[in-house]
Backbone as XML, in Angstrom:
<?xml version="1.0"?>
<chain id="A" units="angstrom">
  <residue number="1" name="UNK">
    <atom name="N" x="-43.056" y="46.215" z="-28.875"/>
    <atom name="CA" x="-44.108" y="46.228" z="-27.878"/>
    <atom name="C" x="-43.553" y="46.814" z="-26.577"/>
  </residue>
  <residue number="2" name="UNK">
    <atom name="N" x="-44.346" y="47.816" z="-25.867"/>
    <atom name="CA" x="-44.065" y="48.114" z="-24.510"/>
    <atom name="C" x="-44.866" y="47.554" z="-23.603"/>
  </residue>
  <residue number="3" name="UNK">
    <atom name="N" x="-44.367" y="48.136" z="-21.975"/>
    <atom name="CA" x="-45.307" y="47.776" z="-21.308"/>
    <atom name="C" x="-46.363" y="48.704" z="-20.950"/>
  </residue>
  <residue number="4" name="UNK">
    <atom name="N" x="-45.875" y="50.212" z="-21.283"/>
    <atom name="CA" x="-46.513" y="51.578" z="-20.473"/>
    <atom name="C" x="-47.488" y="51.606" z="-21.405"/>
  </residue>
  <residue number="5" name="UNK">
    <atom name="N" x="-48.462" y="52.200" z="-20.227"/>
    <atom name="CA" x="-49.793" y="52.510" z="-20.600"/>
    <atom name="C" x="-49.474" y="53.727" z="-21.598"/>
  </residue>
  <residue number="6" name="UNK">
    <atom name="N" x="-50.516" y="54.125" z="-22.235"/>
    <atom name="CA" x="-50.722" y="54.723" z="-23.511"/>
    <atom name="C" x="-49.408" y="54.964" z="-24.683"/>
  </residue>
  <residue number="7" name="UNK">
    <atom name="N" x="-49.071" y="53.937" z="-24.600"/>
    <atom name="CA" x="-47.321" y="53.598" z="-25.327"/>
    <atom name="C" x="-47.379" y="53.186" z="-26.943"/>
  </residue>
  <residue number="8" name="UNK">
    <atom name="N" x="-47.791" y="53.162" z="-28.027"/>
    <atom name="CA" x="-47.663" y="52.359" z="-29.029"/>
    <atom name="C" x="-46.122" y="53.063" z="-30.178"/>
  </residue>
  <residue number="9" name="UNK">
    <atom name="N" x="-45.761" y="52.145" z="-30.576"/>
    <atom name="CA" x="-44.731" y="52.088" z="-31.517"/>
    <atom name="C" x="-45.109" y="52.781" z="-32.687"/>
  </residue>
  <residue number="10" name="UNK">
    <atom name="N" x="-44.662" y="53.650" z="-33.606"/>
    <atom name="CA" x="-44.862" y="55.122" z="-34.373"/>
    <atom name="C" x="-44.975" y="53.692" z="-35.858"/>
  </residue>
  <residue number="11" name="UNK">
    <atom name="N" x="-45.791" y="54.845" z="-36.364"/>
    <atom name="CA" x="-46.459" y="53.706" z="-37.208"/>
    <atom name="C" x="-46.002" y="53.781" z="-39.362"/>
  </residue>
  <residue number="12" name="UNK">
    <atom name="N" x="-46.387" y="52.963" z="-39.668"/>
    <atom name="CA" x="-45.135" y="53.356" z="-40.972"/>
    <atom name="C" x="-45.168" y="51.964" z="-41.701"/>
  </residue>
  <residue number="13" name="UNK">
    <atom name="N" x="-44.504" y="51.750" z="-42.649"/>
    <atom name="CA" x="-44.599" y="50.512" z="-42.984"/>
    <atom name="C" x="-43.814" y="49.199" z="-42.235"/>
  </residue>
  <residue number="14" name="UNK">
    <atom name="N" x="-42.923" y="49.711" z="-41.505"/>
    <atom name="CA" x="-41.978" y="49.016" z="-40.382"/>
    <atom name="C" x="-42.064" y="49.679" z="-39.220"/>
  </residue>
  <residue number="15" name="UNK">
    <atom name="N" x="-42.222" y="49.411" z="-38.084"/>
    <atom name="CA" x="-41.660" y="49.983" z="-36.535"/>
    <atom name="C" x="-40.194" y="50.281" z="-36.917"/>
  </residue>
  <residue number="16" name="UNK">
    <atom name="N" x="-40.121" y="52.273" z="-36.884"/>
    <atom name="CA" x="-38.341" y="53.020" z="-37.296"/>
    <atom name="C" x="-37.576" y="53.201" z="-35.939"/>
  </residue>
  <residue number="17" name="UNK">
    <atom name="N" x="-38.541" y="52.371" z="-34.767"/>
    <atom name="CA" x="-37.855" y="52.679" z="-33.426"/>
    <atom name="C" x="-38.299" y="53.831" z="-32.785"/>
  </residue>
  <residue number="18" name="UNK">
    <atom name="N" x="-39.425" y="54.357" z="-33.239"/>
    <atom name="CA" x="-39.589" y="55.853" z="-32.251"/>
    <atom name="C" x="-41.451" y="55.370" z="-31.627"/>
  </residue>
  <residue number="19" name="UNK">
    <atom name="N" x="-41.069" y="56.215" z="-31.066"/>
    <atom name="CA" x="-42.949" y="55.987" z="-29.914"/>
    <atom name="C" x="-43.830" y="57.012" z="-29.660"/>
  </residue>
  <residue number="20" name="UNK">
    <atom name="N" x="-44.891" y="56.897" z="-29.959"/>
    <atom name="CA" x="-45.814" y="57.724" z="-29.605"/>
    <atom name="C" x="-46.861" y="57.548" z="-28.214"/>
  </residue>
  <residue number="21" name="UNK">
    <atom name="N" x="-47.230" y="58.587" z="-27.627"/>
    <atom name="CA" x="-47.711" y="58.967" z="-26.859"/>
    <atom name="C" x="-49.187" y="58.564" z="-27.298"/>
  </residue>
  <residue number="22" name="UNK">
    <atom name="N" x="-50.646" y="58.264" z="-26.744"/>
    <atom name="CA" x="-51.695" y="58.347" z="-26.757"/>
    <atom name="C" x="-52.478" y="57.842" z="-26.028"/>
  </residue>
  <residue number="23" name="UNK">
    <atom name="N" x="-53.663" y="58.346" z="-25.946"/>
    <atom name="CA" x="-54.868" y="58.565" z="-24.776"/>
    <atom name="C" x="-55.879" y="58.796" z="-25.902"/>
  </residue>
  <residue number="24" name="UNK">
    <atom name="N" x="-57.020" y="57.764" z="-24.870"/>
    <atom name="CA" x="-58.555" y="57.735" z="-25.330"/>
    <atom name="C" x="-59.574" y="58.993" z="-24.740"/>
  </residue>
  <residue number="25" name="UNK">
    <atom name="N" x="-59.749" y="59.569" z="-25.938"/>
    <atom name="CA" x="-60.728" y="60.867" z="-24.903"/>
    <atom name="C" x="-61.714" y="60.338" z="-25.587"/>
  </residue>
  <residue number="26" name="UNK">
    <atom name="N" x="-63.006" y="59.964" z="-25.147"/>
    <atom name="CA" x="-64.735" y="60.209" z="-25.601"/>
    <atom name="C" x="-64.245" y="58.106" z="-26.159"/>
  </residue>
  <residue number="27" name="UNK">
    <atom name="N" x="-65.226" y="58.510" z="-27.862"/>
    <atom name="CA" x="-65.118" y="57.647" z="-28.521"/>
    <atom name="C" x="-63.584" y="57.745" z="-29.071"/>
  </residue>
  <residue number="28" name="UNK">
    <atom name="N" x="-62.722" y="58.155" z="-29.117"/>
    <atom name="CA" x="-61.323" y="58.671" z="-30.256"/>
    <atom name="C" x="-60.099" y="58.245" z="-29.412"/>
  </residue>
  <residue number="29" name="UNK">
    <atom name="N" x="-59.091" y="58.553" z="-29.839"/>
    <atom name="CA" x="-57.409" y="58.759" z="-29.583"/>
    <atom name="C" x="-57.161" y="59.641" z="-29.606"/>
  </residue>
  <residue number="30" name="UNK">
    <atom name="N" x="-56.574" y="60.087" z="-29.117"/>
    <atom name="CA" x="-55.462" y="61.687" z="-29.353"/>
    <atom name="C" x="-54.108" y="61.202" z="-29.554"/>
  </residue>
  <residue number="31" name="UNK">
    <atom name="N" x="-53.376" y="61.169" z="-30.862"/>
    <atom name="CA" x="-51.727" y="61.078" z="-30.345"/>
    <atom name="C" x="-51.215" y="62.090" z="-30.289"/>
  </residue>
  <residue number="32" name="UNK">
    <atom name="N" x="-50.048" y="62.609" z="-29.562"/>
    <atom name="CA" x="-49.056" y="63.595" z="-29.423"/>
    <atom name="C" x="-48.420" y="63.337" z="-30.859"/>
  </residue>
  <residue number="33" name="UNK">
    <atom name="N" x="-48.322" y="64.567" z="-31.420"/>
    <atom name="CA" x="-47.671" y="64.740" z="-32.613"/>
    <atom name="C" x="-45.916" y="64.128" z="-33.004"/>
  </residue>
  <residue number="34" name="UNK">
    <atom name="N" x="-45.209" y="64.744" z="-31.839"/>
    <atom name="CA" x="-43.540" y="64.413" z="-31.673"/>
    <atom name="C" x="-43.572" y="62.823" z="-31.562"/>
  </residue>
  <residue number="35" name="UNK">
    <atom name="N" x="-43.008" y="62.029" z="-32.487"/>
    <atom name="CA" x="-42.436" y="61.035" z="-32.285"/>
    <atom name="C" x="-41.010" y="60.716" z="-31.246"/>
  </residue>
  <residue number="36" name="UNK">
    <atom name="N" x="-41.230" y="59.798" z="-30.042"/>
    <atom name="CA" x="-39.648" y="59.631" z="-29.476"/>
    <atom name="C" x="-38.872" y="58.219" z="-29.626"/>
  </residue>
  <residue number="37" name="UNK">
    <atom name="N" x="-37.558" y="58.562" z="-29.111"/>
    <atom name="CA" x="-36.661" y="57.452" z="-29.454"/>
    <atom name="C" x="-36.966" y="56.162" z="-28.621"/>
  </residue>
  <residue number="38" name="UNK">
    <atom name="N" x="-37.091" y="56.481" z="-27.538"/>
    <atom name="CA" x="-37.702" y="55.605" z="-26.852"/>
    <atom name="C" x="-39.018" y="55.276" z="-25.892"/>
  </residue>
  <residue number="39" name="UNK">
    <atom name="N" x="-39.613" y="54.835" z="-25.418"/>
    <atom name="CA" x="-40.765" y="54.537" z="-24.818"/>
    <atom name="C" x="-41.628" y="55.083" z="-23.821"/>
  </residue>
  <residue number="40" name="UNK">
    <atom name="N" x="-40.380" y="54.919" z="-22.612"/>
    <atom name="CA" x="-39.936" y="55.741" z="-21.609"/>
    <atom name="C" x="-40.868" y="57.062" z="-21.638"/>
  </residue>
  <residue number="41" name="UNK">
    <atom name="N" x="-39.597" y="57.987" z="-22.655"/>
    <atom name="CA" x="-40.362" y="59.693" z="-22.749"/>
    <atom name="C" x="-42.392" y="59.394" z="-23.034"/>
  </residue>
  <residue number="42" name="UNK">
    <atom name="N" x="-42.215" y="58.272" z="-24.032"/>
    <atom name="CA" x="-43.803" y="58.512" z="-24.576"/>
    <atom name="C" x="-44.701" y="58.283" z="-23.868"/>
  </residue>
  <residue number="43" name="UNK">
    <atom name="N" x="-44.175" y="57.765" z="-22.538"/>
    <atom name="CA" x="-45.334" y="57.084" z="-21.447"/>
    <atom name="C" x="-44.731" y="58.347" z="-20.705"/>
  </residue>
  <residue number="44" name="UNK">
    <atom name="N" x="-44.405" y="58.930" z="-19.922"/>
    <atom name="CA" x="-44.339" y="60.586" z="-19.579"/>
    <atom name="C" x="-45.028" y="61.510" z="-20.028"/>
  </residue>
  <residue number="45" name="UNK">
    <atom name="N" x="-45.313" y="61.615" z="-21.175"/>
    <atom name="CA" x="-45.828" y="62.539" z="-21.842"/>
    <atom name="C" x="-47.303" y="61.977" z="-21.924"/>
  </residue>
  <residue number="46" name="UNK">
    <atom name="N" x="-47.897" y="60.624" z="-22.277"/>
    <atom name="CA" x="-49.206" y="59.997" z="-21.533"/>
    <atom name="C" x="-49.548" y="60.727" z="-20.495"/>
  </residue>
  <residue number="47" name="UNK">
    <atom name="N" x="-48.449" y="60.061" z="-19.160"/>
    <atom name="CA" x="-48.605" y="60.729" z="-18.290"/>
    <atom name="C" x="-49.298" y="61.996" z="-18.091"/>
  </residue>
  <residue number="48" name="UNK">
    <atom name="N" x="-48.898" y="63.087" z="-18.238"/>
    <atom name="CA" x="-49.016" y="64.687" z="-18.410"/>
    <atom name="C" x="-50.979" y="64.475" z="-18.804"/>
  </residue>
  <residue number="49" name="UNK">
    <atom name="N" x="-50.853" y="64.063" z="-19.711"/>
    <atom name="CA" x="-52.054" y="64.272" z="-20.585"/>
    <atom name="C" x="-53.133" y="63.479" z="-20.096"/>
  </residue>
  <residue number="50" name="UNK">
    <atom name="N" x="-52.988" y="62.418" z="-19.313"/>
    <atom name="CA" x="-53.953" y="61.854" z="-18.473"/>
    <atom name="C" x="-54.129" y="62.966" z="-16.912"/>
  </residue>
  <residue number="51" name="UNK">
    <atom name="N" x="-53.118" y="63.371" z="-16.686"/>
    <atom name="CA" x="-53.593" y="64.114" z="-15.220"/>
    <atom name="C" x="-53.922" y="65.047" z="-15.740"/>
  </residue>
  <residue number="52" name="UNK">
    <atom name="N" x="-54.146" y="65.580" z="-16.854"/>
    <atom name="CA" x="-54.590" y="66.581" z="-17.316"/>
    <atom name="C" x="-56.342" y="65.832" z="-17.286"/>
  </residue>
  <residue number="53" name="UNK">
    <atom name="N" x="-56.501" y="65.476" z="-18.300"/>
    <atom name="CA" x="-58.009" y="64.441" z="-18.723"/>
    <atom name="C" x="-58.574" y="64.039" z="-17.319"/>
  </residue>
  <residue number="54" name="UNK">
    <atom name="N" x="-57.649" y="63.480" z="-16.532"/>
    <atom name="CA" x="-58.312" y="62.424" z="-15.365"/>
    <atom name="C" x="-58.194" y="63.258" z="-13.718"/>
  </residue>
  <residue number="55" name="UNK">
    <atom name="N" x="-57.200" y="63.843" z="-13.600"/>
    <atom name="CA" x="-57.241" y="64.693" z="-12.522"/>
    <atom name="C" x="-56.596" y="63.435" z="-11.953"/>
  </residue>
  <residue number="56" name="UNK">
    <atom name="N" x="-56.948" y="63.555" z="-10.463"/>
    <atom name="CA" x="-56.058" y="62.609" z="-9.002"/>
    <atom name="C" x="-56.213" y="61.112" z="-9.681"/>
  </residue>
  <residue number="57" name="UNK">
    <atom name="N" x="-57.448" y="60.768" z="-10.469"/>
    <atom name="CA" x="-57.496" y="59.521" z="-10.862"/>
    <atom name="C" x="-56.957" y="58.794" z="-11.607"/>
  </residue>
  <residue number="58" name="UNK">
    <atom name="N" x="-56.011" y="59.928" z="-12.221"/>
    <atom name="CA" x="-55.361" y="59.251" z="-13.536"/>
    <atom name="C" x="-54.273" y="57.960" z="-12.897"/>
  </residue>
  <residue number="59" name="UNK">
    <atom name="N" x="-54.241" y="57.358" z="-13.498"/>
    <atom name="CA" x="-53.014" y="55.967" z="-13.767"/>
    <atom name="C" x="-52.110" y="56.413" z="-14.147"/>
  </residue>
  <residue number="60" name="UNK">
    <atom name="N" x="-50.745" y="56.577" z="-13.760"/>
    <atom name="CA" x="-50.017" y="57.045" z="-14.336"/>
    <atom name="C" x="-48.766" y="55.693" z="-14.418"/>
  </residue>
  <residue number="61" name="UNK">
    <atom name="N" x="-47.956" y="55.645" z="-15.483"/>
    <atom name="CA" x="-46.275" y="55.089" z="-15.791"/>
    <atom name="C" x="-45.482" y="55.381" z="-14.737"/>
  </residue>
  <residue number="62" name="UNK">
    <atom name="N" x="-45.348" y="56.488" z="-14.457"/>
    <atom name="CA" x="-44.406" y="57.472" z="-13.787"/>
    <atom name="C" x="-44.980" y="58.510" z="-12.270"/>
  </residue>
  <residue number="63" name="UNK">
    <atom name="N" x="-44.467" y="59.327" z="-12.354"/>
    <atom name="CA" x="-44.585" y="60.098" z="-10.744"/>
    <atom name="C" x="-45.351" y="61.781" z="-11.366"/>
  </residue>
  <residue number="64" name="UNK">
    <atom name="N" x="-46.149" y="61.713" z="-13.142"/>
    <atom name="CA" x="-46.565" y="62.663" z="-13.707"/>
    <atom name="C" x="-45.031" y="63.850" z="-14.347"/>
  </residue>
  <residue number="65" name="UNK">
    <atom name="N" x="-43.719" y="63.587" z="-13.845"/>
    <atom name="CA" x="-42.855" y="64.170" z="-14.428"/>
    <atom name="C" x="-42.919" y="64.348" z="-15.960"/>
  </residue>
  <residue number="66" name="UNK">
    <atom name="N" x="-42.942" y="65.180" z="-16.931"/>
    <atom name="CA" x="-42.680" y="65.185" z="-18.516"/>
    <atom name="C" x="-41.140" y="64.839" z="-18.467"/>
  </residue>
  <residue number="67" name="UNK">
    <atom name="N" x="-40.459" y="64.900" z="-19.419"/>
    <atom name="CA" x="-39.420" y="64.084" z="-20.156"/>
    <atom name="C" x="-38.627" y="65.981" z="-20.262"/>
  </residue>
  <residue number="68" name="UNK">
    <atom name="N" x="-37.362" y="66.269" z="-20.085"/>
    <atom name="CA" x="-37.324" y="67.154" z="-19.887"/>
    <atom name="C" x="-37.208" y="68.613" z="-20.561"/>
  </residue>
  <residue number="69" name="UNK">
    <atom name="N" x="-37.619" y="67.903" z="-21.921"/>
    <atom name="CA" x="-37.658" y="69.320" z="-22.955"/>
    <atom name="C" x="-38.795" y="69.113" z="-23.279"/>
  </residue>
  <residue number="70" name="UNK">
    <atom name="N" x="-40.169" y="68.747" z="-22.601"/>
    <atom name="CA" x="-41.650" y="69.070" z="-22.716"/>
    <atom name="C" x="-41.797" y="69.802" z="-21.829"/>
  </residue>
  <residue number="71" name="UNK">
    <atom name="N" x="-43.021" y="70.715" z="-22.014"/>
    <atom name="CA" x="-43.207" y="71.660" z="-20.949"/>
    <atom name="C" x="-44.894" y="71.243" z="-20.573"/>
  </residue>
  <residue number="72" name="UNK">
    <atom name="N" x="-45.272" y="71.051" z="-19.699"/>
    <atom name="CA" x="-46.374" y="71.065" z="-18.953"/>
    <atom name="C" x="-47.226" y="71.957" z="-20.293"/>
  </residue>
  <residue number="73" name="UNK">
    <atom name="N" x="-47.140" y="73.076" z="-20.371"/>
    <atom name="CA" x="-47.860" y="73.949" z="-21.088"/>
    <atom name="C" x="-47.965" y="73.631" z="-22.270"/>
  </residue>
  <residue number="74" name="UNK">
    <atom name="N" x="-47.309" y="72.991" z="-22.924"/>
    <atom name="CA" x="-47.292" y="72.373" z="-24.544"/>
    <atom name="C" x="-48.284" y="71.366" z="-23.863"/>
  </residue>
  <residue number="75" name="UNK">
    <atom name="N" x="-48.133" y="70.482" z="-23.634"/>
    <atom name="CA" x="-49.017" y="69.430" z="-23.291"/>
    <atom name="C" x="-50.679" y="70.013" z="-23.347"/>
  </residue>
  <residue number="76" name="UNK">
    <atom name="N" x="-50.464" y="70.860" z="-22.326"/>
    <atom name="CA" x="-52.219" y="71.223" z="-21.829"/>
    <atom name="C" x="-52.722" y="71.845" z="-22.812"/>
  </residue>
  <residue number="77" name="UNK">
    <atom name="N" x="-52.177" y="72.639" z="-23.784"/>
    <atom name="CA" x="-52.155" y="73.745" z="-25.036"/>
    <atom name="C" x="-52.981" y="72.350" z="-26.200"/>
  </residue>
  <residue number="78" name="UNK">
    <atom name="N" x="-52.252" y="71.728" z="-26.081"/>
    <atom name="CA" x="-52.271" y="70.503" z="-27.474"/>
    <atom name="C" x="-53.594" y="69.930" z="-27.331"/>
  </residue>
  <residue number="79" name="UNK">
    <atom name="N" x="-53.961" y="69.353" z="-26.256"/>
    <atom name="CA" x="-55.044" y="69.025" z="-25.501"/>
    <atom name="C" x="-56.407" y="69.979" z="-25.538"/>
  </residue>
  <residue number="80" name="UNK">
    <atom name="N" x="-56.089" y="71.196" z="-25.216"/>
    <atom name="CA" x="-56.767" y="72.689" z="-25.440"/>
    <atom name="C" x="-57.097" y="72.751" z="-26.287"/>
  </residue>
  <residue number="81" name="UNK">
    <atom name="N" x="-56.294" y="72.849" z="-27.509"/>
    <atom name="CA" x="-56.193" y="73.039" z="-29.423"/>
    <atom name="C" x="-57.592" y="71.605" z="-29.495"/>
  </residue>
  <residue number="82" name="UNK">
    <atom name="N" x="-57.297" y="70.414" z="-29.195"/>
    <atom name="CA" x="-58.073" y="69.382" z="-29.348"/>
    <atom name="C" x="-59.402" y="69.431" z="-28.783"/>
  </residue>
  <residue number="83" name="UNK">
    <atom name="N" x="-59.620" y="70.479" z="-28.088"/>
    <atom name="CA" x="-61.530" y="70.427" z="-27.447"/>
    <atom name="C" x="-61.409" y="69.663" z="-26.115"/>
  </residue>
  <residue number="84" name="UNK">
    <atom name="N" x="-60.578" y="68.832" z="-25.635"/>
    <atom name="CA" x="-61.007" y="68.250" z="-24.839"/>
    <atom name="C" x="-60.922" y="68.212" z="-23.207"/>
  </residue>
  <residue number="85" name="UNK">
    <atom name="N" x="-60.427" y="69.593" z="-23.559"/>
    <atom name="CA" x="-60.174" y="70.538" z="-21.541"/>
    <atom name="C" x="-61.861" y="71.287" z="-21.400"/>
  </residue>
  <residue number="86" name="UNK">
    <atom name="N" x="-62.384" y="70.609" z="-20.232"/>
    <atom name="CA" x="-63.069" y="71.488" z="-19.635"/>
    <atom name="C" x="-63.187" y="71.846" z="-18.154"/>
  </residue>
  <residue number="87" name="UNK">
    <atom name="N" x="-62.778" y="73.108" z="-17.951"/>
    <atom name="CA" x="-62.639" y="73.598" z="-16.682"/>
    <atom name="C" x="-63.870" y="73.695" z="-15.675"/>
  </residue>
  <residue number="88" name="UNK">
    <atom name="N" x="-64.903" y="73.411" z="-16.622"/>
    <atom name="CA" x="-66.235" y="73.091" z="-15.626"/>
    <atom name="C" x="-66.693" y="72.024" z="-14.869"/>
  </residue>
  <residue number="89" name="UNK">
    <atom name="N" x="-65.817" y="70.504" z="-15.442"/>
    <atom name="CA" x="-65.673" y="69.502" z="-15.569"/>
    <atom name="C" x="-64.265" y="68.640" z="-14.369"/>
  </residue>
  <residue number="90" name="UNK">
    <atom name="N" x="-63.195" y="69.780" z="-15.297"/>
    <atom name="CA" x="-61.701" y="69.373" z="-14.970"/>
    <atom name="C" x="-61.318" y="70.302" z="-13.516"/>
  </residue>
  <residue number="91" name="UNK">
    <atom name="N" x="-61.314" y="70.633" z="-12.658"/>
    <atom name="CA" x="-61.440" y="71.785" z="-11.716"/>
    <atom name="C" x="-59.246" y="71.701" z="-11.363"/>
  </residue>
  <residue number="92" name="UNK">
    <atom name="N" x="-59.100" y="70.583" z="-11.737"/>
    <atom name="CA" x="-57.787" y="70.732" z="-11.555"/>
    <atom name="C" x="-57.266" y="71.744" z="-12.555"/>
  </residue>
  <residue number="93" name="UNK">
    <atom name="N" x="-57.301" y="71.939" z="-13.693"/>
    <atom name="CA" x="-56.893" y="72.450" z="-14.672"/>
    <atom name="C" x="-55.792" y="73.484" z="-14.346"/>
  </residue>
  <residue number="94" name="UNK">
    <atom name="N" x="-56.279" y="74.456" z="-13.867"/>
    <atom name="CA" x="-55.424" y="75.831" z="-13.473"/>
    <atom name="C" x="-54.489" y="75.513" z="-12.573"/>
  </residue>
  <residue number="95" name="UNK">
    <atom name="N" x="-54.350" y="74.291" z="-11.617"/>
    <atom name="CA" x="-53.324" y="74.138" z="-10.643"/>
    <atom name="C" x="-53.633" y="72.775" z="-10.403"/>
  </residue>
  <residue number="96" name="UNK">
    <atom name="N" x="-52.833" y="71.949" z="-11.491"/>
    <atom name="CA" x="-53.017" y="70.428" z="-11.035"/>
    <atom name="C" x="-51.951" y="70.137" z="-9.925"/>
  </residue>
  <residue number="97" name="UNK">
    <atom name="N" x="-51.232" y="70.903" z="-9.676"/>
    <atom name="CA" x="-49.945" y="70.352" z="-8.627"/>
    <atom name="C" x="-50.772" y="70.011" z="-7.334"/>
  </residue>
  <residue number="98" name="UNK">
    <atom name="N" x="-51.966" y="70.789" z="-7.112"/>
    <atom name="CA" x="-52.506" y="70.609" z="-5.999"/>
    <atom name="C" x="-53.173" y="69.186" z="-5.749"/>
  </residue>
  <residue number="99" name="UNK">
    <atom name="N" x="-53.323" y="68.399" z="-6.568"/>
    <atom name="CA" x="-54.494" y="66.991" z="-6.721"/>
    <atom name="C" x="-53.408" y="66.190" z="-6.938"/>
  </residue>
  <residue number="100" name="UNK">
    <atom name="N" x="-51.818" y="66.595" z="-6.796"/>
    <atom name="CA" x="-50.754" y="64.956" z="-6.929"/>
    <atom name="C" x="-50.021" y="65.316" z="-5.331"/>
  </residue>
  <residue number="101" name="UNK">
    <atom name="N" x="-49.422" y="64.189" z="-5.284"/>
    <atom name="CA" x="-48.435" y="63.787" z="-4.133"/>
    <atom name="C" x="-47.269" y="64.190" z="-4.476"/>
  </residue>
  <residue number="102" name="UNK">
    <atom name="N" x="-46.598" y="63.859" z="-6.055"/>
    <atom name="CA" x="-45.558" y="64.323" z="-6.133"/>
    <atom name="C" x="-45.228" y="65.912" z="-7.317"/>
  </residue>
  <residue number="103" name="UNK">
    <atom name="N" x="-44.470" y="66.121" z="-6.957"/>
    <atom name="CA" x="-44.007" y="67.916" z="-7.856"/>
    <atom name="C" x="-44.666" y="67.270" z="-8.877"/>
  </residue>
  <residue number="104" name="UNK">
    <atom name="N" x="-45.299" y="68.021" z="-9.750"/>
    <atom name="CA" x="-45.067" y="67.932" z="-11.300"/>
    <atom name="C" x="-44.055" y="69.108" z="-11.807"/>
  </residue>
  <residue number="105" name="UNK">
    <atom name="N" x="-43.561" y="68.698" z="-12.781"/>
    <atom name="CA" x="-42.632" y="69.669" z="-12.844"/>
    <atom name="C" x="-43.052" y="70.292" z="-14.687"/>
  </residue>
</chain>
């Protein structure tokens, strides 16, 4: 069990120690495909994907940093691939750095 928001333990017939990332879009879940070792990265990568979804409002674990071999662009791409970016909607989209306090990197 963690504490971070969109955090659950990778699923299997036992918890193998790795974590997945996920967020509620609409009625559904989205998980991030990559399983990690620890928690930490998977609530980062939440992260990303809620200021993506939520803009300034999102809740975040963290300060919106990814974990450092994710790239911002995988994230928004995955999300993209999934239907659930709309730029008519999302106005941050093209330059979310502008709607946080801190870098995203």
């Amino acid at each position: 069990m963690t504490h971070y928001k969109g955090v659950t333990a990778s699923k299997g017939h036992h918890h193998d120690g790795k974590w997945q990332a996920q967020i509620r879009v609409g009625g559904g879940v989205l998980t991030w495909g990559p399983r990690f070792d620890n928690p930490e990265d998977a609530a980062k990568v939440y992260d990303i994907m809620a200021i993506y979804l939520k803009g300034p409002d999102a809740k975040l674990n963290f300060d919106g940093r990814p974990p450092a071999y994710i790239l911002l662009a995988d994230v928004r791409k995955f999300l993209w691939d999934k239907g659930v970016l709309d730029p008519a909607r999302q106005p941050w989209l093209d330059e979310p750095q502008q709607f946080f306090k801190s870098p995203l990197l």
